[in-house]
C-alpha positions as a Markdown table, in Angstrom:
| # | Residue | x | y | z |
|---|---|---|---|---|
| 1 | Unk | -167.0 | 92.2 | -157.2 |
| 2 | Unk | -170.5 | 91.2 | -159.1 |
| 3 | Unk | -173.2 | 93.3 | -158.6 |
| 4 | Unk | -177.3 | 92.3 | -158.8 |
| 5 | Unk | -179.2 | 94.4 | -161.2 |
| 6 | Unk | -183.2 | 95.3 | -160.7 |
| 7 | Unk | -183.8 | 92.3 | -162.6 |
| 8 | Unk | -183.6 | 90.2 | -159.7 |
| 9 | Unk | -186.4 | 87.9 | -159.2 |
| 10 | Unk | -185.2 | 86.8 | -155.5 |
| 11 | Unk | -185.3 | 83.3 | -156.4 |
| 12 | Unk | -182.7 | 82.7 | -154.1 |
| 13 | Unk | -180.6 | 80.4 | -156.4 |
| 14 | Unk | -177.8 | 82.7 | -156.0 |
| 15 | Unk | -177.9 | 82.2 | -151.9 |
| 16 | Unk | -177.7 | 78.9 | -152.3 |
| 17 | Unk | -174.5 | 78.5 | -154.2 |
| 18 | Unk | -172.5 | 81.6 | -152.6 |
| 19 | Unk | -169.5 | 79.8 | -150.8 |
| 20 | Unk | -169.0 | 82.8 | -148.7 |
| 21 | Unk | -172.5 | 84.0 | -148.0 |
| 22 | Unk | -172.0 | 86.9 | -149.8 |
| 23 | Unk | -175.4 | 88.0 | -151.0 |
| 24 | Unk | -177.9 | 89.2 | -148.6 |
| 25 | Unk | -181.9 | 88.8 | -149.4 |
| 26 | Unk | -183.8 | 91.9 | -150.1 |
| 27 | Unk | -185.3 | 93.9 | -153.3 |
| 28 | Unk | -183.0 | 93.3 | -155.1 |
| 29 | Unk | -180.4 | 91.1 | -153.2 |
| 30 | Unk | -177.6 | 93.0 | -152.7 |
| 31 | Unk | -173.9 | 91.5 | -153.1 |
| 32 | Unk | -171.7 | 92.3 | -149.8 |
| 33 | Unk | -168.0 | 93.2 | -149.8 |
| 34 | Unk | -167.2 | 89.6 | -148.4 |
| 35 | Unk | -167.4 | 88.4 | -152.2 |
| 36 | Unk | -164.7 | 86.9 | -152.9 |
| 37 | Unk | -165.3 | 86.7 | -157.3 |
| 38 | Unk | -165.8 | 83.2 | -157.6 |
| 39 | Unk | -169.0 | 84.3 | -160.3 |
| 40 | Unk | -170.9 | 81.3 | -159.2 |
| 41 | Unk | -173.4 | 82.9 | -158.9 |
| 42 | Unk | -173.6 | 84.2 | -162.0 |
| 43 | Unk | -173.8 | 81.3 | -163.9 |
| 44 | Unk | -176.6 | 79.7 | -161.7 |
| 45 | Unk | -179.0 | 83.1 | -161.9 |
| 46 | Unk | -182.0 | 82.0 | -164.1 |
| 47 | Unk | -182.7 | 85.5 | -165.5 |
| 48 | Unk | -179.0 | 87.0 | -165.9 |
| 49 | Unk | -179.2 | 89.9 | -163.3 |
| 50 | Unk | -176.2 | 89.0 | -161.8 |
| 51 | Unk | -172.8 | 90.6 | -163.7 |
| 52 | Unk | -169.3 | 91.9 | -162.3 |
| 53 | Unk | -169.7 | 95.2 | -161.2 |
| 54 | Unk | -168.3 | 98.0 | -163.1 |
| 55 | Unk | -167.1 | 101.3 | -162.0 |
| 56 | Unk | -170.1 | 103.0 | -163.2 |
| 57 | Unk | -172.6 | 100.3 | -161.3 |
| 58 | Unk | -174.1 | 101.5 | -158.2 |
């Protein structure tokens, strides 16, 4: 699973190009369990807040 980071400008890039509707708005957009790891939205976010999660990440 990907996780958002502070970073998170809410641009709403990321919304656009979830295939599952996985990220929910808010400050910062939080990714939902329904992600499926595609990372596309990763590679679209304009600032780079968006990584897989690790198991340290909250």
């Amino acid at each position: 699973m990907y996780r958002i980071s502070e970073d998170c400008v809410a641009c709403g890039t990321c919304l656009q190009v979830c295939p599952v509707k996985a990220i929910k708005e808010g400050e910062p957009y939080v990714i939902t369990p329904k992600c499926t790891d595609c990372g596309k939205c990763a590679e679209v976010c304009p600032v780079e807040a968006i990584a897989p999660a690790t198991p340290d990440s909250h």
